[in-house]
N, C-alpha and C positions, 0 to 999 in steps of 0.2 A: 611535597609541593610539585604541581604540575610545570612543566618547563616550559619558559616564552616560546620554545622552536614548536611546538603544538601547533598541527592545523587546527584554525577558529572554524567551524563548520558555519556556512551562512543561511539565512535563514529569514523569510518576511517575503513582501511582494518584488516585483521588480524583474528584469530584463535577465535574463538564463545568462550565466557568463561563457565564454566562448567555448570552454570544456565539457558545456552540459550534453552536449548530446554524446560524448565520448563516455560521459560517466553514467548516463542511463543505458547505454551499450552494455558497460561492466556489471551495471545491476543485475542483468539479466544474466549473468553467466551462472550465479547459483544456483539461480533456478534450472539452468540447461546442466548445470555439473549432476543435480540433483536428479533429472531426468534419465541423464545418463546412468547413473547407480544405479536407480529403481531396472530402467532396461538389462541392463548388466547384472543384475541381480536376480532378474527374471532366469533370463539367460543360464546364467550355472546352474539356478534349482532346477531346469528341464536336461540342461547338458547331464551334468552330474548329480542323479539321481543318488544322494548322503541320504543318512537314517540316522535317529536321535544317537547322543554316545550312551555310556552306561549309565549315570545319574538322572538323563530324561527319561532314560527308557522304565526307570524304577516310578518315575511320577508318572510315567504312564499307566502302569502297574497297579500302583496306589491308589490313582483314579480310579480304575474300573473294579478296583475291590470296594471303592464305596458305593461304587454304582450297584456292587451285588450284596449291600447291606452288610460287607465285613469290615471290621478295622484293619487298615494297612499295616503291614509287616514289617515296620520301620526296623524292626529287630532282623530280619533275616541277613545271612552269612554274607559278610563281610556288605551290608549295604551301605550306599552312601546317606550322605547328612540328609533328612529330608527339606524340602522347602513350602512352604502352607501355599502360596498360591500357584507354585509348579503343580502343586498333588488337585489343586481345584480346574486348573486348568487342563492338566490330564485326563480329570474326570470329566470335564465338558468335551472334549477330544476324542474320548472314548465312547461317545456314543455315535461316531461317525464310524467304527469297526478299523477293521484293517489299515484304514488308507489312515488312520487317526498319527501315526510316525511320521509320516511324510507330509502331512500337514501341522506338524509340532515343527518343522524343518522348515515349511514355508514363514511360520511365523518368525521364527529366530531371524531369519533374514530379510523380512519387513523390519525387526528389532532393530537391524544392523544398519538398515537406512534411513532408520531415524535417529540411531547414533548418530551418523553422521552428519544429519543436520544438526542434530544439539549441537553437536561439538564448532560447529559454524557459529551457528547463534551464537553459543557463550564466546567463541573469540572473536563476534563482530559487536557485542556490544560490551564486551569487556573492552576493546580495543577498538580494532576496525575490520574492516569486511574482509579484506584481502590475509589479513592474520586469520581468520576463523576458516577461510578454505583454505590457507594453506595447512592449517592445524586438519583441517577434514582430508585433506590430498593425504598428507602423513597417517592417518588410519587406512586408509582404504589401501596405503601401499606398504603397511607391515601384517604382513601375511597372518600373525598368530590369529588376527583378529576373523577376519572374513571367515579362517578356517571355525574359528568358535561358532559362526555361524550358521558354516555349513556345515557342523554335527550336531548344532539343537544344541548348545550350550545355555542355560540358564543369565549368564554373567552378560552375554550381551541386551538381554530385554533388562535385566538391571542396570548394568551402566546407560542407558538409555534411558530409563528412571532417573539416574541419580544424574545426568550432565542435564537434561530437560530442566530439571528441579533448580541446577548450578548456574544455567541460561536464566532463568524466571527471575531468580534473586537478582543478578547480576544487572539485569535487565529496570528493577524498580527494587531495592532494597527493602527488607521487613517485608517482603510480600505477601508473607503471611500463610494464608491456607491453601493457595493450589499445589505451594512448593511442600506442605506439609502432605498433602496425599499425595506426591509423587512418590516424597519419603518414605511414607505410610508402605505405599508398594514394592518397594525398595526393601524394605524390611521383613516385608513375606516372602523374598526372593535370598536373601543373605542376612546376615547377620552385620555386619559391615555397616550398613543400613543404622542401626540403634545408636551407635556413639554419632553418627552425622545428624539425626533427626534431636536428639539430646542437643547435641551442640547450637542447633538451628533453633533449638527451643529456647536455650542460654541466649541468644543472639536476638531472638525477637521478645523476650520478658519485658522489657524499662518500654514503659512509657504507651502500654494496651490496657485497657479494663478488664478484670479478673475476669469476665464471660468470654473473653475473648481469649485469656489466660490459659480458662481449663478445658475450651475447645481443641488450643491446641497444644497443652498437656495430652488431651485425648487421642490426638492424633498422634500425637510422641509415643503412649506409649501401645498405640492398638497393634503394630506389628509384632512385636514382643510381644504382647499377650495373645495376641491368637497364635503364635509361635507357640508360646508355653501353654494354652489350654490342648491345643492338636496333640502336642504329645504327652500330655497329661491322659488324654482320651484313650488314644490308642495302647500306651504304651503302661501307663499307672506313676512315670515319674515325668513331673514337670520341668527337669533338667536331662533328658533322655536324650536330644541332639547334643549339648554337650559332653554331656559323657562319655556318649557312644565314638563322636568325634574322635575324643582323644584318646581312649583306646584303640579304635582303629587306625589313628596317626602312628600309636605306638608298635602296633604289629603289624603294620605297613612296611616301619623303617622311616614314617616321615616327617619323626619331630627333629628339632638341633637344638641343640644348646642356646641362652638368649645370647653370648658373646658370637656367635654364627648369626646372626641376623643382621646386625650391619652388613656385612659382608655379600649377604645373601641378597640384602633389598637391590644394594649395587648391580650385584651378576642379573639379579631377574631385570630390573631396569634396561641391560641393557641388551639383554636377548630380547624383552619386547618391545624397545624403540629402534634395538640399533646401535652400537656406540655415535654415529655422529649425529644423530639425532640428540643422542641424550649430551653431547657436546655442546651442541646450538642450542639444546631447552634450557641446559645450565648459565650459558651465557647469554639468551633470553631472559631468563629469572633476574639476571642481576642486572640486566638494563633496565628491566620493568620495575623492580624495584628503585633503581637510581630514579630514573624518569618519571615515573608515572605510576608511584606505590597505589595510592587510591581506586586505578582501575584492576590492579593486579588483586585487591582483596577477596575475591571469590576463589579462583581459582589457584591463587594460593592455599587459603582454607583449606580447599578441594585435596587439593598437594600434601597439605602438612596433614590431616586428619586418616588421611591412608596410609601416609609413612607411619602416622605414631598406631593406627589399626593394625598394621603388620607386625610391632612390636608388639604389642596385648598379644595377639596369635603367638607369638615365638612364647611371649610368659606363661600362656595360658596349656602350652603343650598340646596345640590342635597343630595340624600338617601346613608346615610351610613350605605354602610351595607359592608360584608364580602369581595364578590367580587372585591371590591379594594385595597384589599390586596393579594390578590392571585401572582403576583408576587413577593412582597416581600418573601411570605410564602413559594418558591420556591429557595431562595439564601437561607432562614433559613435552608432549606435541603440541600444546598450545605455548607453552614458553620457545620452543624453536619456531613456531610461526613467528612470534614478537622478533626473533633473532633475522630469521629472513624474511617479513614485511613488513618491520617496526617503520621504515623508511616510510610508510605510510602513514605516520600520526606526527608527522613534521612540514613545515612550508616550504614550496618549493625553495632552494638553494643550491650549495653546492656539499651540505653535508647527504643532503636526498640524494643527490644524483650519487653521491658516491658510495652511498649504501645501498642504493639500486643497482647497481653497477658490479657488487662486490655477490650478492647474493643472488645474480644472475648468476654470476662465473661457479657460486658455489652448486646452483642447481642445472646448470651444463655438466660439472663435471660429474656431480653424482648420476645424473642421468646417463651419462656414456659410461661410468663403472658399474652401475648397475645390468643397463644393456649386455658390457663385456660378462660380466659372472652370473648373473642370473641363470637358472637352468631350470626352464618353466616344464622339464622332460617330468622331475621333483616333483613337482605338485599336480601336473595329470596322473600320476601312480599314482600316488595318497590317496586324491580326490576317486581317480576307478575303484581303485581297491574297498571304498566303503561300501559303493552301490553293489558291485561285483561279489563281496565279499558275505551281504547279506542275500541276492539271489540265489549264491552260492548254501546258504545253509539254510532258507526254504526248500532249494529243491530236496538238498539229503534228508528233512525229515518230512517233507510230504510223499515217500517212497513208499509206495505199500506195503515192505517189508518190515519197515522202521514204524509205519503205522499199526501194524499187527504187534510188533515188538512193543511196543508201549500198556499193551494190558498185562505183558507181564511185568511189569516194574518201574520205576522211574527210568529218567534221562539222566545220565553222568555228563559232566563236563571235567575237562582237566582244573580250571580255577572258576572263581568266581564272576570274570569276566563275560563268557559267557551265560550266563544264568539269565539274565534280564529279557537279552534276545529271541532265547530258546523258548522262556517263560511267554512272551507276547506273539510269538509265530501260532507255536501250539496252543495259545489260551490258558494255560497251565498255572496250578495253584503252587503257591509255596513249597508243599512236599511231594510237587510231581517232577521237578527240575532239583539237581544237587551238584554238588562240585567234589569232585574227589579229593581237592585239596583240604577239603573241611574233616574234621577228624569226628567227629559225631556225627559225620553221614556214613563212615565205612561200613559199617553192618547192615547198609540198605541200598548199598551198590553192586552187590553181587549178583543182581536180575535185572531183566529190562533194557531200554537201548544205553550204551555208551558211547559218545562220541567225541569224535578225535579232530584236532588241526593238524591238516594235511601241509599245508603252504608253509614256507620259511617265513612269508614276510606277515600272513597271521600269526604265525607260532609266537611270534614276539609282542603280538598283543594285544594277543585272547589266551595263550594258552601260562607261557612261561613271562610273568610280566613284571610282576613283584621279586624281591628278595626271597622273600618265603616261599615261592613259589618251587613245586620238587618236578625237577623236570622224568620223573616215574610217573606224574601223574599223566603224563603222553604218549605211555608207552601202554598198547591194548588190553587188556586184562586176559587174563586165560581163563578158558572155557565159551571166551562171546567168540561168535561168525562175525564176518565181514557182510554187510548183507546189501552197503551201496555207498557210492562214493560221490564226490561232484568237485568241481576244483579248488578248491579250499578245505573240504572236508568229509571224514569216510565213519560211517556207522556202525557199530555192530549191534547182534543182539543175544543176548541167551534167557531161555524159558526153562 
């Protein structure tokens, strides 16, 4: 039940109360916050010129082998999960050539700035305005995030799918079919997607007419099925991303135990809010629930349908890791907005003011601790390192030497990491790029170019990244020449 201390929002004709022009002031800040982003966002993709990570670079991949009438390689050495409208979206990307990476990177951070408005919307009309930017202020200043954006992460054009979708509901309840093609998209991006749109299907069943039922039944369950027809196609088994999954999780090193997964939601929680984040989300949840459960029910959903998806992942033996908690870690930021601007869905008094009062001091102080530890030196390395890092391994294979060096044999890499990269520079088919850590390529790495990670701070993650990873596969092969270097990395070849 809602609480008498609840601001009555007004409402009808009549004379502006004397705070109106202070509050159409405020209105406007979203929109200038929102400004800012977009400019700010502009800003990094020209500053810091990033390139897809490994999993976009394969749907890039994948693209332009259907644009040359092949089936995609979903099977190749050690690929990741594929995703049906990563792999369509890659193919329309691919026809712009070269520039097609950098423009998969522009996308991802247009994603990112519409994250950030969903994530407003749903905590301005879940609650109220000043909670949904502070929930948006808290994404844009936990670093995991922006960075997913600035490698072409997949998970942020999804979570932008799915809080839009969380927004819509939240916004007019049962709302039926936009929130179901949000889904719908969401579902060709992750898997994650299917038990939300199932649930959403549960949720909107009582009280539509069966046409309206099996509409969206149909939308329920089109992402899944064109999941399962795609790798039916290519691959011959219509469970072939699962599968492949989890044996890949398996000889990664990334499955645990399901008594490891509590434990595990906890840790990732709070590497990606933060502990005191995830402090104030928690004692956000429990005001919002005391107070004012009826607005909390979206985004609790949201909450509890990711925690119990993390669990399925731990039983099902697919790789837990972080990323499947990124939407929860996203309603944690909207339960610590309720913690620090719940004060705003009460009348003025003196419990306002001293809740105003209380979570200013809390964001002084975090703001001066931050200031003091932050070391922004951190994230200009990361950030050079990607651009640099990919200049760096065009120039060593556009070498005329390493150019020549390729009619005799494939390209070695030490692990699977680079493969993707090496594969979309050169254009290069499945069996013209190989990794020496794969053992069913050793008998076709003995000609052709080889190439090595020169850098310490590549070496650890392109070359030697995995457990399994044998750090011999870094050490040059005998019989190849040294034939060019560049600063990250050095070529050889033998004919």
């Amino acid at each position: 039940m809602e609480t008498a201390t609840l601001t009555r929002h007004r409402s009808g004709p009549g004379p502006a109360p004397a705070g109106a022009s202070a509050r159409r002031s405020g209105s406007r800040l979203p929109a200038l916050a929102l400004a800012g982003l977009t400019l700010l966002a502009l800003v990094g993709f020209f500053v810091y010129p990033t390139f897809p990570n490994y999993d976009s670079y394969y749907s890039l991949l994948w693209g332009r082998e259907l644009l040359d009438g092949e089936k995609p390689s979903f099977d190749a050495y050690r690929a990741p999960t594929q995703h049906p409208l990563a792999v369509a979206f890659g193919a329309l990307l691919s026809l712009l050539g070269d520039s097609a990476d950098r423009v998969l990177v522009f996308a991802t951070f247009a994603s990112f700035v519409l994250l950030a408005a969903g994530l407003y919307r749903l905590g301005r009309v879940a609650f109220t305005p000043a909670i949904g930017l502070v929930a948006a202020v808290l994404l844009c200043t936990r670093f995991d995030f922006p960075f997913l954006a600035a490698r072409g992460y997949i998970d942020v054009s999804y979570l932008a799918a799915v809080i839009w979708a969380a927004a819509l509901e939240a916004e007019r309840p049962r709302r039926g079919t936009p929130v179901f093609v949000l889904l719908a998209l969401a579902a060709m991006m992750r898997p994650e997607a299917w038990l939300l749109a199932g649930a959403y299907f549960l949720w909107t069943f009582r009280g539509i007419s069966w046409r309206r039922r099996a509409l969206y039944g149909a939308l329920t369950w089109a992402g899944t099925a064109i999941w399962v027809a795609l790798d039916w196609w290519a691959t011959g088994d219509p469970l072939f991303s699962l599968t492949h999954t989890s044996e890949l999780a398996g000889e990664l090193g990334r499955q645990r135990p399901v008594s490891e997964v509590p434990g595990l939601s906890v840790q990732y929680l709070k590497e990606l809010d933060k502990l005191p984040v995830l402090a104030l989300g928690m004692a956000g949840l429990a005001l919002a629930a005391y107070a004012v459960p009826r607005r909390l029910a979206v985004p609790f959903a949201l909450f509890a349908l990711g925690m119990g998806t993390f669990l399925l992942v731990g039983l099902a033996g697919l790789s837990v890791i972080d990323r499947y908690l990124l939407a929860p870690s996203l309603m944690v930021m909207v339960f610590a907005g309720v913690a620090l601007a719940g004060w705003t869905m009460l009348e003025p008094g003196r419990l306002r003011s001293t809740w105003l009062a209380g979570s200013a001091l809390l964001v002084v102080g975090a703001t001066v601790s931050t200031a003091l530890n932050l070391n922004l030196q951190t994230f200009d390395t990361d950030l050079r390192y990607r651009g640099e890092a990919h200049a760096s391994l065009e120039q060593v294979l556009a070498d005329p030497a390493v150019q020549r060096g390729l009619a005799c044999g494939p390209v070695s890499v030490p692990s699977h990491k680079l493969i993707p990269d090496v594969r979309w520079i050169l254009d290069a088919g499945l069996d013209d790029v190989l990794a020496r850590a794969d053992a069913d390529a050793a008998g076709r790495t003995g000609k052709g170019v080889a190439l090595y990670v020169t850098n310490r701070f590549a070496l650890l993650r392109q070359a030697i990244v995995e457990e399994a990873d044998d750090p011999m596969d870094s050490v040059p092969l005998a019989g190849f020449s040294r034939v060019a270097t560049s600063p990250y990395y050095a070529a050889y070849v033998r004919c």
